[in-house]
FIDO-922529 format. One record per residue (C-alpha): chain; x, z, y. Coordinates in steps of 0.2 Angstrom, whole numbers. Layout:
<drenses>
+----+-------+-------+-------+
! ch !     X !     Z !     Y !
+----+-------+-------+-------+
!  A !     X !     Z !     Y !
...
+----+-------+-------+-------+
</drenses>
This chain:
<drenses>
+----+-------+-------+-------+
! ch !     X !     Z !     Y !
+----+-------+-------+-------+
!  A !  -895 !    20 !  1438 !
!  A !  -890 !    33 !  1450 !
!  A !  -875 !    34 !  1463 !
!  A !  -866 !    48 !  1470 !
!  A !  -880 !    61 !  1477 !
!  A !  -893 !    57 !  1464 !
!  A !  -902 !    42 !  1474 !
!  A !  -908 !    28 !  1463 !
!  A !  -900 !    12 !  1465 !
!  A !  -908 !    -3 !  1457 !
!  A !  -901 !   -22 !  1452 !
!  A !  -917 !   -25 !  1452 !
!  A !  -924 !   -43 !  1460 !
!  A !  -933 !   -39 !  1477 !
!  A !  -951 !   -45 !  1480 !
!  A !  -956 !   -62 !  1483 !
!  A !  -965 !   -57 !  1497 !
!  A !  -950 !   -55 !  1507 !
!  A !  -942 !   -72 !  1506 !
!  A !  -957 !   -76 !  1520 !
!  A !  -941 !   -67 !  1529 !
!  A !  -928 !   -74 !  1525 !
!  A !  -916 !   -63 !  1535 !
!  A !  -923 !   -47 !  1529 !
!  A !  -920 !   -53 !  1514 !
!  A !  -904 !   -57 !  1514 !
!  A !  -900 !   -41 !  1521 !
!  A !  -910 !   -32 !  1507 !
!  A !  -898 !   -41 !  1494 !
!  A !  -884 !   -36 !  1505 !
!  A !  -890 !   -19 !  1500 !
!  A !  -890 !   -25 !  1480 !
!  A !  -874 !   -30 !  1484 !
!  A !  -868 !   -14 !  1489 !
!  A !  -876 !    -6 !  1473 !
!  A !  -867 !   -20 !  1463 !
!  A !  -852 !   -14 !  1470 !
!  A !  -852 !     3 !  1465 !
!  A !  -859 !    -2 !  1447 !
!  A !  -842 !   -11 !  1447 !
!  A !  -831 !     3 !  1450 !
!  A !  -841 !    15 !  1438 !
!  A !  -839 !     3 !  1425 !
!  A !  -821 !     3 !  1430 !
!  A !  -820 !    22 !  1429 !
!  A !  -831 !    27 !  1415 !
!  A !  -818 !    31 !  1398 !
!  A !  -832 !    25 !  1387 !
!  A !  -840 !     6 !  1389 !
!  A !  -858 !     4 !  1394 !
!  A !  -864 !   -13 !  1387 !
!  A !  -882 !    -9 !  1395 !
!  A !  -873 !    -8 !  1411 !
!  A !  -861 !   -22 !  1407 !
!  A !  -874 !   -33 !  1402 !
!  A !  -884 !   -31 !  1419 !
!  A !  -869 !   -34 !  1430 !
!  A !  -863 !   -48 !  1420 !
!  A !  -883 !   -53 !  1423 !
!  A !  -881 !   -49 !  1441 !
!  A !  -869 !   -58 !  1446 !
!  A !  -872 !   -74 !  1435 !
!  A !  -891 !   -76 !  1443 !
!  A !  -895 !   -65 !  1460 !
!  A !  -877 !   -66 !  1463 !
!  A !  -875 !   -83 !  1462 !
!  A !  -891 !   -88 !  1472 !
!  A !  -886 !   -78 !  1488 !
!  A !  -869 !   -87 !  1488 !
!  A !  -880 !  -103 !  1488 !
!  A !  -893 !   -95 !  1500 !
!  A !  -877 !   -93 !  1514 !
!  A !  -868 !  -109 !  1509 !
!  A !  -879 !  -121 !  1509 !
!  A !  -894 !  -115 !  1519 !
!  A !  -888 !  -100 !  1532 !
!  A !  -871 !  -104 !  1538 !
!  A !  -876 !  -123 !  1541 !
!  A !  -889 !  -118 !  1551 !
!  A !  -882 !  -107 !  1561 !
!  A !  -867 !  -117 !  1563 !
!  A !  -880 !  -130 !  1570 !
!  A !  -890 !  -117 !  1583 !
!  A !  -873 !  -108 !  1589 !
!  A !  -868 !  -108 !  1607 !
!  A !  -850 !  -111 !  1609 !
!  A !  -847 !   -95 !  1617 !
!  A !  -853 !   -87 !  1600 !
!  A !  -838 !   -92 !  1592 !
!  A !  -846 !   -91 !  1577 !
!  A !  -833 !  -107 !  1567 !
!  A !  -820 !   -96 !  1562 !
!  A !  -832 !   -82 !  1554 !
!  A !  -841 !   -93 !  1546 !
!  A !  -824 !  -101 !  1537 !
!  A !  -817 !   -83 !  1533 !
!  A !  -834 !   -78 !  1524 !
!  A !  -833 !   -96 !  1515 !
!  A !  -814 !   -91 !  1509 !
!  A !  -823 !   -75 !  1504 !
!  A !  -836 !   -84 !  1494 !
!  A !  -824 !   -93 !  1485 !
!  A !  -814 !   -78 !  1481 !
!  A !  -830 !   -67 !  1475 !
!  A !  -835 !   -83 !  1465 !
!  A !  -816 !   -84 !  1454 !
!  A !  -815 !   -64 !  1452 !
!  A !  -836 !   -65 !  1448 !
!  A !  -831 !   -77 !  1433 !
!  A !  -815 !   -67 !  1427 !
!  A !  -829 !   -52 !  1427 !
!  A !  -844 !   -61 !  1418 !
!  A !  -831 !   -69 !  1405 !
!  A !  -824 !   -51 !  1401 !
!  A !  -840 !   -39 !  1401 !
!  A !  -849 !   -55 !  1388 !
!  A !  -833 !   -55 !  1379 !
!  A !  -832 !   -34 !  1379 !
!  A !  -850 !   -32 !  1375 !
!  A !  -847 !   -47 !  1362 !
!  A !  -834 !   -37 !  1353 !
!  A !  -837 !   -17 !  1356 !
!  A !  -823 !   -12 !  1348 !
!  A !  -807 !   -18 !  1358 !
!  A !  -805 !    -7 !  1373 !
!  A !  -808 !   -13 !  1391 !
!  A !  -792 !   -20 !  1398 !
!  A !  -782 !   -16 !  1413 !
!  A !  -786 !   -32 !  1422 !
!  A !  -805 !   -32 !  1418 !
!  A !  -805 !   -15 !  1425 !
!  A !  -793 !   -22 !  1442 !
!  A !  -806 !   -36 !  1442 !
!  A !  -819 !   -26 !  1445 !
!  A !  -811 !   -15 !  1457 !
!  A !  -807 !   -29 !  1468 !
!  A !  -820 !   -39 !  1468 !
!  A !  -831 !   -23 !  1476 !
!  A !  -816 !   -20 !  1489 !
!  A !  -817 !   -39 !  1492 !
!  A !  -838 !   -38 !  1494 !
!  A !  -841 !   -22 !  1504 !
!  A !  -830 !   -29 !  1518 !
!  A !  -838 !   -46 !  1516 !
!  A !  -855 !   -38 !  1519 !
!  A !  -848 !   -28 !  1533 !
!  A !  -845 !   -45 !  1542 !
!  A !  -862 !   -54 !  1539 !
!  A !  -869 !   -38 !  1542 !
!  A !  -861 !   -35 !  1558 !
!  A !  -859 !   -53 !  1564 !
!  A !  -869 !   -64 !  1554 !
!  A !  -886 !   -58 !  1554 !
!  A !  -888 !   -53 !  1571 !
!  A !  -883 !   -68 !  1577 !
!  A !  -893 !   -76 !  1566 !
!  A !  -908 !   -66 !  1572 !
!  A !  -906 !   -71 !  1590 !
!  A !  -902 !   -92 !  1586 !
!  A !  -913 !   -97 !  1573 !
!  A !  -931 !   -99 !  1579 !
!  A !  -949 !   -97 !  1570 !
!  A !  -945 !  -116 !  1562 !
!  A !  -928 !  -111 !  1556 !
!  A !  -933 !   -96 !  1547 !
!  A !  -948 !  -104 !  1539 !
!  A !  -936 !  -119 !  1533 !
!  A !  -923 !  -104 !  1528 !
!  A !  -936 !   -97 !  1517 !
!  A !  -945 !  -111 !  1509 !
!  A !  -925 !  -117 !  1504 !
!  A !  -922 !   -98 !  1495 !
!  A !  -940 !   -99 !  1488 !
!  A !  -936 !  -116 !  1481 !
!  A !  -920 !  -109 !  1473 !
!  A !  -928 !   -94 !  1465 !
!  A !  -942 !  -105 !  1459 !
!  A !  -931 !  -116 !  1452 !
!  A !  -919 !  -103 !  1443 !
!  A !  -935 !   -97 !  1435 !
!  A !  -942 !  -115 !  1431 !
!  A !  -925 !  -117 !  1422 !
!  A !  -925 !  -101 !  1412 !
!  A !  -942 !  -104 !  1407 !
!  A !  -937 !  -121 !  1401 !
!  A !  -922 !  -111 !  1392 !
!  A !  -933 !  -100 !  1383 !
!  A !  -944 !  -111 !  1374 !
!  A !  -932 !  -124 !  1367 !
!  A !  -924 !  -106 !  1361 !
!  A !  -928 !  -107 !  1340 !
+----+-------+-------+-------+
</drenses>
């Protein structure tokens, strides 16, 4: 898949390699996150429906979507709650960007139940909504990666020590491993 100015842009899932830094990674899939947005709004735009392209947000967002939310919920924003000075102020951030996980999360659902249901049923045109869905759910994300990426990570960067990062990382391995695990599982009981 390609953006604007030719330059490939991938959904991809990163290395495994990189979760031994956990920060970097989050800031790569910050990245997939922007790729995912723009996905979005070409979906939004295009006058004929792309169900490959449909099929691997719907993917997306259902999976490495999902376990970044879960990544910064339970594992990042905790932590750094915990190693914050007060003079970081750092509280309120972190309860805007929990409002904003919680919004990506309802319009991600509205967006996964419309592409399956679309691809499901080729023939009945995209609607309106599915199209505003996607729209704001990528207005909604790039700013929210402006604030982690601005606020979040450096901060995160200068609080957590070597014994956070590893904990950080062995939680987000864990996660992957057992998203995997569970697929697997899915497969074979599949006929």
């Amino acid at each position: 898949m390609t953006s604007p100015g030719n330059r490939e842009q991938s959904l991809e899932p990163l290395p495994a390699r990189l979760l031994a830094q956990p920060l970097d990674f989050i800031v790569a899939d910050h990245h997939r996150h922007r790729v995912l947005c723009h996905l979005c709004e070409k979906l939004a735009e295009d006058e004929t429906f792309d169900t490959g392209l449909a099929g691997a947000i719907a993917d997306h967002i259902e999976t490495e979507h999902a376990a970044h939310i879960a990544d910064e919920e339970q594992d990042l924003f905790p932590l750094l709650k915990r190693r914050a000075k007060r003079e970081d102020e750092i509280g309120r951030v972190l309860e805007q960007l929990t409002e904003d996980h919680a919004e990506d999360e309802r319009l991600a659902a509205r967006i996964v139940n419309g592409l399956r249901r679309r691809i499901a049923h080729p023939e009945i045109p995209m609607s309106a909504g599915l199209r505003r869905t996607l729209r704001s759910f990528a207005v909604c994300e790039r700013r929210h990666l402006a604030i982690e990426n601005a606020i979040v990570i450096p901060l995160a960067k200068v609080r957590l020590s070597a014994q956070d990062r590893a904990e950080l990382a062995g939680r987000m391995t864990a996660r992957r491993q057992a998203r995997a695990a569970g697929r697997s599982d899915k497969m074979r009981d599949e006929p």
